[in-house]
N, C-alpha and C positions, 0 to 999 in steps of 0.2 A: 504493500500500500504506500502511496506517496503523502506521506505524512504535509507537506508544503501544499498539496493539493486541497488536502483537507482542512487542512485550519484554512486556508482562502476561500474554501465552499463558505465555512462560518459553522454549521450544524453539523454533525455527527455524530449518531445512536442519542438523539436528544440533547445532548449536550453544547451549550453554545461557546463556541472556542471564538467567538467575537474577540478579546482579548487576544489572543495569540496571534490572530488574522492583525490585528491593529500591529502588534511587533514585527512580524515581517513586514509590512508596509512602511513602518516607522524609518524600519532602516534599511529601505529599498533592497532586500534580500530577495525579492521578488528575479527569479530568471527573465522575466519576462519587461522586467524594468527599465523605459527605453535607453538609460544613461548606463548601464552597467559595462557595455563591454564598449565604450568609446575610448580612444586614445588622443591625447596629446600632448603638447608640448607645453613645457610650464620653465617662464625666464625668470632669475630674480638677478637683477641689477646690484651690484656690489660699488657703489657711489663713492670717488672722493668729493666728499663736500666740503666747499671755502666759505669763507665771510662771507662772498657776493652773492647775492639772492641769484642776480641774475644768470651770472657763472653756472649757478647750479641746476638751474633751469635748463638752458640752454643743452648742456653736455647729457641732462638725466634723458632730454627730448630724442638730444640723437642715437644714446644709445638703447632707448626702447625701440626706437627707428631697424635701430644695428639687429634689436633682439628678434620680431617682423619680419625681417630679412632672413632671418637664420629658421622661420617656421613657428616660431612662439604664437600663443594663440592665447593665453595668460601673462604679462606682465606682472613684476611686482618691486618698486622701487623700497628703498631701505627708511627707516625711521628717521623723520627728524633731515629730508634728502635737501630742503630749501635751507636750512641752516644749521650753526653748528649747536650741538647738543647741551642746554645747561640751563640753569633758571632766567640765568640773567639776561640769556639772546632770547629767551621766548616772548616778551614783549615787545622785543624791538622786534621781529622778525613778523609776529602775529599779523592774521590776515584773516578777513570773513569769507566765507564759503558760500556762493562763489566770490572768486576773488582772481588774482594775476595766476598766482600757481596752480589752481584747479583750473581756470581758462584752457593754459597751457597745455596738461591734460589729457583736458578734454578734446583738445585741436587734434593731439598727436592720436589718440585712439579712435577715434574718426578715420583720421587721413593711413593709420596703419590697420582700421578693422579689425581691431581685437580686445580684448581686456584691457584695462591697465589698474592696478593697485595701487593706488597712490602713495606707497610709504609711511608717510605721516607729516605734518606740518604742524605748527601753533598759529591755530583757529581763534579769534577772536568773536564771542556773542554775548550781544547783551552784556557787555562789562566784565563779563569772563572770558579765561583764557581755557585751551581742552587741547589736547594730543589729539591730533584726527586725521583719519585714512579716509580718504574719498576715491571711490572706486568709477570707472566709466566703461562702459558698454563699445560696442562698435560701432555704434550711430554716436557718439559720445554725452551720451545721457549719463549723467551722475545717477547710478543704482542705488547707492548707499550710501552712508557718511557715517563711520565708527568711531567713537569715543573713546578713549584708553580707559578703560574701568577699573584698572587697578594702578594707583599712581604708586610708583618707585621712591619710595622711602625707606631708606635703609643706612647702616652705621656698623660697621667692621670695622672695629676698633685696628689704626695705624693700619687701614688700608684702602678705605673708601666712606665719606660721609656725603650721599647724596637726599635731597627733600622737593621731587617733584610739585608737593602739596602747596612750597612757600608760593608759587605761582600758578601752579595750575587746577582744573578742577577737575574731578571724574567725571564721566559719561555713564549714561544708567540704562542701556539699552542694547540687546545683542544686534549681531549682523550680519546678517546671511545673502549670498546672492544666487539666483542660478545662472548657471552657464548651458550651452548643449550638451557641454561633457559632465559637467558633474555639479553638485551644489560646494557652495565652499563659506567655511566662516573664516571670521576674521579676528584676531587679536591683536594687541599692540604688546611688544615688548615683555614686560613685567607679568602681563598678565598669562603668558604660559606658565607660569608656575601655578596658577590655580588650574587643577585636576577639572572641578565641577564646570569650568566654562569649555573646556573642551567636551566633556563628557554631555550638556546641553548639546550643543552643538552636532552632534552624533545622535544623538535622542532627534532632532530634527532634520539628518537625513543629509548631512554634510560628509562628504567623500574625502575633501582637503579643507585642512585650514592653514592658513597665512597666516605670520607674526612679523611684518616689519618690525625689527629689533634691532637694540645698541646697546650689547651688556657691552663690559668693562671687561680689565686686565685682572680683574679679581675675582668674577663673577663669572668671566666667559671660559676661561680652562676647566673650570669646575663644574659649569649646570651646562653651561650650553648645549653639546651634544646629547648628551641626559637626557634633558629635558626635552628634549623633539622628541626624542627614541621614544622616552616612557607615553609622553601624549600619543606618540602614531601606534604605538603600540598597544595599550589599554584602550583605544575608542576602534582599533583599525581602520586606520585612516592617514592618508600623505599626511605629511606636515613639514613646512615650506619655512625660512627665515631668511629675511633679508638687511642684513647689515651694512652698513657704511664701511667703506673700505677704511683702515687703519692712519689715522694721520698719529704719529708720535708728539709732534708738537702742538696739538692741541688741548683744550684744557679738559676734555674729560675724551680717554682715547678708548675708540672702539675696537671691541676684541676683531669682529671682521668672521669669516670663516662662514660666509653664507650658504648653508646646507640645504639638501632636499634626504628627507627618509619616508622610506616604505611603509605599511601598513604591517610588514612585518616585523621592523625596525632595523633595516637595513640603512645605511646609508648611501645612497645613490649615488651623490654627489656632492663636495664639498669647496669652496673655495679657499683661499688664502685671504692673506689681509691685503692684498693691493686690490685697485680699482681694477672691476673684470665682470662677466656675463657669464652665470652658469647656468647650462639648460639641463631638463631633465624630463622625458617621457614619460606622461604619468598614463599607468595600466590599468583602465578601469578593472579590466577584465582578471588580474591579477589578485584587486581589491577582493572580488565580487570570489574569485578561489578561496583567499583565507578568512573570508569570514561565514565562507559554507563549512573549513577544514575546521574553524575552530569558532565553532556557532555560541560564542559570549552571550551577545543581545538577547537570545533565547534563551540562555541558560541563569540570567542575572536575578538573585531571590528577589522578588519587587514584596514580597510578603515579608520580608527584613529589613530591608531598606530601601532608598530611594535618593536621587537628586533631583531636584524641583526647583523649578524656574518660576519665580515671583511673579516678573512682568513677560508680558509676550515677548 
């Protein structure tokens, strides 16, 4: 008997498996699910970013242009790609949405037809300042606009004191978009290290998530890899990071090393710390293998526990 069969009838021998039909739907376990066995190409832009807005601009443009050309069908620039990372440039730098740098964007995913992930910039609303990814479509329609939900506050004693919070605010909203190939959320940064936003995320049928990201020299030999692996691993699910190539002389330096891992925590692909384009073919079809081989989503006690999403 084709058990998948039957929990998607819903009834059998009187019993209503509505429940179980909702979890393979949930997490498009469905064979028959039009996104499962698509492939493509997924770029994350490894950015040296300057002082100069425009500088940044300018270079991040052409090489999504670069990434286009090379078959990318996803873009995704690094955090923080318009300027340099720290409290003190976030207000100088800040910009409303729309503004010059999501224009820009927009122009380039239009004129190259494809995704683009915006990295992140400091967004000015209403008097507040917010970490935010603005993502554009191939008609260049802003899909979404992601908030960093978890500001990076943190104190390693004699090794790093940073307080995202002195200047910025959180964002109180997930963010998901679809593609033809797949759905994908989005995170900023800090926020991979909460398990439960990735695991929502997956609860809602996301294949990949994005983390434009800029850990540190203290932060990044230690979680970095880790932390991709454990999230694509525990939701099965790509997961993508896009950091700012390494400037040593700046005042807060990023570790660099832009990765792509598997759903089964492989890593695919890694960068170095200089400025560079890494691609990487993501397998729907490969997806859609390990999480028939190793059926988690079905197997999770929902009668013990649970994670729940507050707001939609």
């Amino acid at each position: 008997m084709d058990l998948r069969a039957v929990v998607l009838g819903g009834i059998e021998g009187g019993v209503d498996l509505t429940p179980l039909r909702n979890v393979f739907k949930l997490h498009d376990l469905s064979p028959t699910h039009p996104k499962t066995n698509k492939a493509f190409r997924l770029a994350l832009i490894q950015l040296q970013v300057s002082s100069v807005k425009s500088d940044n601009l300018t270079r991040a443009c052409g090489l999504i242009w670069e990434a286009a050309k090379q078959g990318a069908k996803i873009v995704s620039l690094p955090e923080c790609f318009n300027s340099p990372y720290g409290t003190k440039y976030f207000p100088e730098y800040a910009e409303k949405i729309p503004g010059d740098s999501t224009q820009k964007l927009s122009e380039v995913a239009k004129e190259c037809s494809i995704y683009v992930i915006g990295g992140s910039i400091p967004e000015e609303d209403a008097g507040k300042l917010y970490n935010t990814c603005a993502v554009f479509g191939p008609d260049g329609t802003l899909l979404v606009k992601h908030r960093k939900l978890h500001l990076f506050d943190i104190d390693v004693p004699g090794k790093i004191t940073f307080q995202e919070s002195k200047t910025l605010s959180p964002g109180d909203s997930f963010s998901t978009f679809d593609t033809p190939y797949c759905r994908v959320g989005l995170g900023i940064c800090y926020d991979i290290r909460f398990a439960e936003l990735a695991q929502i995320y997956a609860q809602r049928g996301c294949q990949l998530l994005v983390y434009p990201a800029a850990f540190n020299l203290t932060t990044g030999p230690a979680h970095w890899e880790l932390l991709q692996r454990g999230r694509a691993v525990d939701n099965q699910v790509y997961v993508a990071t896009a950091s700012p190539a390494r400037d040593d002389k700046a005042s807060y330096v990023a570790w660099g090393h832009s990765t792509v891992v598997s759903p089964w925590g492989e890593v695919l692909v890694k960068a170095g710390t200089e400025e560079t384009i890494v691609y990487s073919d993501i397998d729907l079809k490969k997806l859609a293998e390990i999480r028939q081989q190793i059926p988690i989503f079905s197997q999770k006690r929902s009668d013990l526990y649970a994670v729940e999403a507050k707001k939609p």
